[in-house]
C-alpha positions as CSV (number, residue, x, y, z in Angstrom):
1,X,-4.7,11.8,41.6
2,X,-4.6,14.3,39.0
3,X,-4.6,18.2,39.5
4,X,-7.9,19.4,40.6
5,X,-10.0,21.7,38.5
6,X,-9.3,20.9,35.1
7,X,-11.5,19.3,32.5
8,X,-9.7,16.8,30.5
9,X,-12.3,15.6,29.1
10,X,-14.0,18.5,27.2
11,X,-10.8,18.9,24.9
12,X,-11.4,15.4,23.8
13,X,-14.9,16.7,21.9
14,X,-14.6,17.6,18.2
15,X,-15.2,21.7,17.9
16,X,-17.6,22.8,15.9
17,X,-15.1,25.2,14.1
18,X,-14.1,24.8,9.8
19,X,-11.8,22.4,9.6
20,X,-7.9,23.6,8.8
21,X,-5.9,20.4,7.7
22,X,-6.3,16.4,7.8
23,X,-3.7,14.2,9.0
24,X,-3.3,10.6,9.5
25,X,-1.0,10.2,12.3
26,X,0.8,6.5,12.8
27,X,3.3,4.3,14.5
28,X,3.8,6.4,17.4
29,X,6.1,6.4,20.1
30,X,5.7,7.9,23.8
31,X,8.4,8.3,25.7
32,X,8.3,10.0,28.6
33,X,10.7,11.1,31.8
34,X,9.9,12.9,34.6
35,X,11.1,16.5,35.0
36,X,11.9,19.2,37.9
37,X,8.7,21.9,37.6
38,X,11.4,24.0,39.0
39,X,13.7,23.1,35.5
40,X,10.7,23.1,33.3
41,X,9.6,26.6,34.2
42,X,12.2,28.4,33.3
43,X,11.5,27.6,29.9
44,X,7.9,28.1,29.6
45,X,5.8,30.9,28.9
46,X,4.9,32.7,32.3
47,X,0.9,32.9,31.8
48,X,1.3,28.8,31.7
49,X,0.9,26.9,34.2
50,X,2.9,23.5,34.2
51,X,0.4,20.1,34.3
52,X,1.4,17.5,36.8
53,X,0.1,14.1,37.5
54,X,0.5,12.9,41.5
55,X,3.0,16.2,41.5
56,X,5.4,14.9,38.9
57,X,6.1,16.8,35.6
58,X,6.9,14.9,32.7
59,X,9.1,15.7,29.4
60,X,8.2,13.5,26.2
61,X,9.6,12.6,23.2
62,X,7.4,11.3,20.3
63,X,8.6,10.1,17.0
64,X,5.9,9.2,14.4
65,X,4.9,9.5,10.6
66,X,2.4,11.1,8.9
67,X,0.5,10.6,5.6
68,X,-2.5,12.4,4.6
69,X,-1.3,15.4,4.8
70,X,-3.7,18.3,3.4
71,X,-5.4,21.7,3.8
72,X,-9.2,20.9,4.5
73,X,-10.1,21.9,1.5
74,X,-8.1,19.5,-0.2
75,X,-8.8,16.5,-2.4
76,X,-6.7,13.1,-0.3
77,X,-5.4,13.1,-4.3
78,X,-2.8,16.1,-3.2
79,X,-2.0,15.1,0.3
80,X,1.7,14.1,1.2
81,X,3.6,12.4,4.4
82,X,6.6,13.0,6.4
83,X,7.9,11.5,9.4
84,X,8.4,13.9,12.9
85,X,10.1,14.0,16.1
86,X,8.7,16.1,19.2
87,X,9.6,17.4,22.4
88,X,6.8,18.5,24.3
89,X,5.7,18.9,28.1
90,X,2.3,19.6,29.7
91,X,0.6,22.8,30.4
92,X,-2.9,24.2,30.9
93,X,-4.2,28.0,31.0
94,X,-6.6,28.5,33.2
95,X,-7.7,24.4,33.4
96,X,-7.4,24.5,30.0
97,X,-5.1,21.3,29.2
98,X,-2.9,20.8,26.3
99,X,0.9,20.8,25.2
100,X,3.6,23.2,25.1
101,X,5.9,22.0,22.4
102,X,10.0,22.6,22.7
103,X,10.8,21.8,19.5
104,X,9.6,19.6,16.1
105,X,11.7,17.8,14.0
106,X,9.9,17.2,10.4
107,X,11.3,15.6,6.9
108,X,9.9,18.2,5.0
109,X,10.6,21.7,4.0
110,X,7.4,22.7,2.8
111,X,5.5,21.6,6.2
112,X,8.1,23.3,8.4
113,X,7.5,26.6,6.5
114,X,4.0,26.2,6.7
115,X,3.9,25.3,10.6
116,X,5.8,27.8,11.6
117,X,4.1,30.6,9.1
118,X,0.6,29.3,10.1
119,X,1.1,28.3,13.8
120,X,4.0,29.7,15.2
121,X,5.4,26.3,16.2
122,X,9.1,26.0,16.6
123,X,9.5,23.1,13.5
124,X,12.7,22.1,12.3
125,X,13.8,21.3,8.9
126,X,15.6,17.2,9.4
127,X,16.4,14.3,7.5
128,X,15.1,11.4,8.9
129,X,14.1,7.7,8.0
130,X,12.0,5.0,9.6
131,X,13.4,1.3,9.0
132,X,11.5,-1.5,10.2
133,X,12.8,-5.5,10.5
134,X,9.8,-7.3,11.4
135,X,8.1,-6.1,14.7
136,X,11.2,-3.8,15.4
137,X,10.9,-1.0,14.4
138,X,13.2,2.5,14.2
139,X,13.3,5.9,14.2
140,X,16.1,8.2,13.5
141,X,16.9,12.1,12.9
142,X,19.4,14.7,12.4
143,X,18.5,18.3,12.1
144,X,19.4,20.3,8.9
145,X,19.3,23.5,9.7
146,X,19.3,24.8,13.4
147,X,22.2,22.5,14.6
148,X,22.9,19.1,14.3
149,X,21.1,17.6,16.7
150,X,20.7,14.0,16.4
151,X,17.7,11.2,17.7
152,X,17.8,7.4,17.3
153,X,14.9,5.3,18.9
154,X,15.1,1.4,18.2
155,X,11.3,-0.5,20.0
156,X,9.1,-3.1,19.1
157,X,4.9,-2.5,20.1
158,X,3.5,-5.0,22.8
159,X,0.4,-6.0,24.6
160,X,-2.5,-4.1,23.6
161,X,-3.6,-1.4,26.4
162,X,-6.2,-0.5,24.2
163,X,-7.7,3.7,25.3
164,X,-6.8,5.2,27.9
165,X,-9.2,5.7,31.2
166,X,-9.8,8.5,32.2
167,X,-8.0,9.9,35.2
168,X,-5.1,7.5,34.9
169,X,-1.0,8.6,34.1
170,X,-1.6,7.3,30.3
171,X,-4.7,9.3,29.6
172,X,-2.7,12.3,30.9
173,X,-0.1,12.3,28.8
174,X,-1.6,10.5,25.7
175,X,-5.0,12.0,25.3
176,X,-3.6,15.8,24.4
177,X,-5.8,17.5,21.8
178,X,-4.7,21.0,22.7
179,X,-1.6,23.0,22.0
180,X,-0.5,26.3,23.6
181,X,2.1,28.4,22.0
182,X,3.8,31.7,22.3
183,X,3.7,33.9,19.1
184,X,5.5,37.3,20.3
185,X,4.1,38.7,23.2
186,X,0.1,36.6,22.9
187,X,-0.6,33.2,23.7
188,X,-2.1,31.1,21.0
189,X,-4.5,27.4,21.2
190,X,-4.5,24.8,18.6
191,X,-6.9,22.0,18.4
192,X,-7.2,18.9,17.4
193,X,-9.7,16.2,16.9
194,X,-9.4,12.2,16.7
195,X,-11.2,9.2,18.4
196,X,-9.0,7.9,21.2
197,X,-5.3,6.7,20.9
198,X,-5.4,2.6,20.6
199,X,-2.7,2.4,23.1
200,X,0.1,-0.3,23.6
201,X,2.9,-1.0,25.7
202,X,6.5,-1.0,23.5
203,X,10.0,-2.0,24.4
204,X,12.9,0.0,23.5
205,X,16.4,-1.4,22.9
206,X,18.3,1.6,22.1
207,X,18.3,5.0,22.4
208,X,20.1,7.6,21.8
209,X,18.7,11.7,21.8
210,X,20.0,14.8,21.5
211,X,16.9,16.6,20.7
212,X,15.7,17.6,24.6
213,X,19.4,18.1,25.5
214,X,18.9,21.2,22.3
215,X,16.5,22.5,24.3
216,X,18.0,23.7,26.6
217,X,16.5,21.1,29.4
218,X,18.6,18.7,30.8
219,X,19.5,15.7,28.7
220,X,17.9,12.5,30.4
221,X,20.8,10.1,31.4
222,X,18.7,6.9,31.3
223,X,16.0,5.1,30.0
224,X,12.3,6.4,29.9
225,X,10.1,5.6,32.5
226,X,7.4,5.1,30.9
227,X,7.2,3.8,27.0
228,X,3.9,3.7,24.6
229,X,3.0,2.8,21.6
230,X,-0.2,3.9,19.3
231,X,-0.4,2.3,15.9
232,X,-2.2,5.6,14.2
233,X,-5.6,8.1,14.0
234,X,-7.2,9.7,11.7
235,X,-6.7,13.7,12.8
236,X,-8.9,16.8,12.0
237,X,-6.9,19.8,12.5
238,X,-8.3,23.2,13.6
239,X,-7.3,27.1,13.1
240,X,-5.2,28.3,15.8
241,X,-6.7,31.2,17.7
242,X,-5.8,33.6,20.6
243,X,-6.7,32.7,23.8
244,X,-9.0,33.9,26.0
């Protein structure tokens, strides 16, 4: 069971808002541990409330690529790609669900300027490279500037899941199409629109991260618990705004 009062469905609906950007979002990876609330708050935002499934908070790390990458007013002819790395947990204000990002790792200068200019998101500049041998594929990063923190993720996508139900743990940590973030002393919500994630299971046979350990949450000693794969969507991507 899933907290009580908060629609997760409503997120899920495209806004009827200009849109900012377009983004094709693929290969990515879902890996998730769970995580102390107790740990987790002292490193969020006080106004935010953490989101739990069954009473259990989760940390996730999600590596992916992206290609399409534009302002919406933008011809496809301009856009560009990069791959990224992020740490992120769950939050809602006032049953408003979404994620609170820790950190983003991208492979561009130019769209970590612009992220953190345009969104207040804590991007970091970091070379990394995505090498694939048949099914297997991997992900790997080290941060340029900001420390040296290092992630290297070796899976291979399984069975087909397919979307996620509502009300179960995938839909809860998969189907996210807010963001809250802190810029100065005012929250801010981002929001996104695609159709839902074509979900798979994935096995991973190495890992090795530095990126939640950077932080500042404790660096998780062992596998994830729970592993997904989503071979890409097509993204809409709206203007941040104060929240209410």
């Amino acid at each position: 069971m899933q907290s009580l009062n908060i629609d997760r469905i409503a997120p899920t609906y495209r806004p009827s808002l200009p849109v900012f950007g377009h983004q094709k979002w693929r290969d990515l990876l879902f890996l998730h541990w769970p995580i102390p609330v107790d740990v987790l708050r002292l490193h969020i935002p006080a106004p935010l409330t953490i989101d739990t499934y069954d009473g259990v908070a989760y940390i996730g790390l999600v590596p992916f690529w992206m290609a399409g990458v534009r302002p919406g007013w933008a011809h496809e002819r301009v856009a560009f790609r990069f791959l990224e790395t992020n740490v992120r947990t769950y939050v809602h204000l006032n049953g408003d669900p979404g994620v609170y990002f820790f950190s983003l790792e991208a492979a561009s200068s130019i769209a970590v300027a612009v992220a953190r200019l345009q969104f207040g998101l804590p991007y970091f500049w970091a070379k990394m490279r995505l090498q694939r041998d048949g099914a297997r594929l991997t992900y790997r990063s080290r941060r340029i500037i900001g420390g040296q923190s290092r992630s290297a993720v070796t899976f291979t996508p399984g069975d087909m899941l397919g979307p996620s139900r509502p009300g179960t743990l995938e839909h809860f940590l998969i189907e996210r199409y807010v963001l809250h973030v802190e810029r100065g002393s005012q929250l801010w919500r981002g929001q996104v629109y695609h159709t839902p994630y074509p979900v798979q299971r994935a096995t991973v046979h190495g890992l090795h991260d530095e990126l939640i350990g950077a932080a500042g949450l404790p660096q998780p000693a062992g596998q994830p618990s729970l592993v997904h794969y989503a071979r890409g969507v097509d993204v809409e991507i709206f203007q941040i705004q104060p929240s209410s």
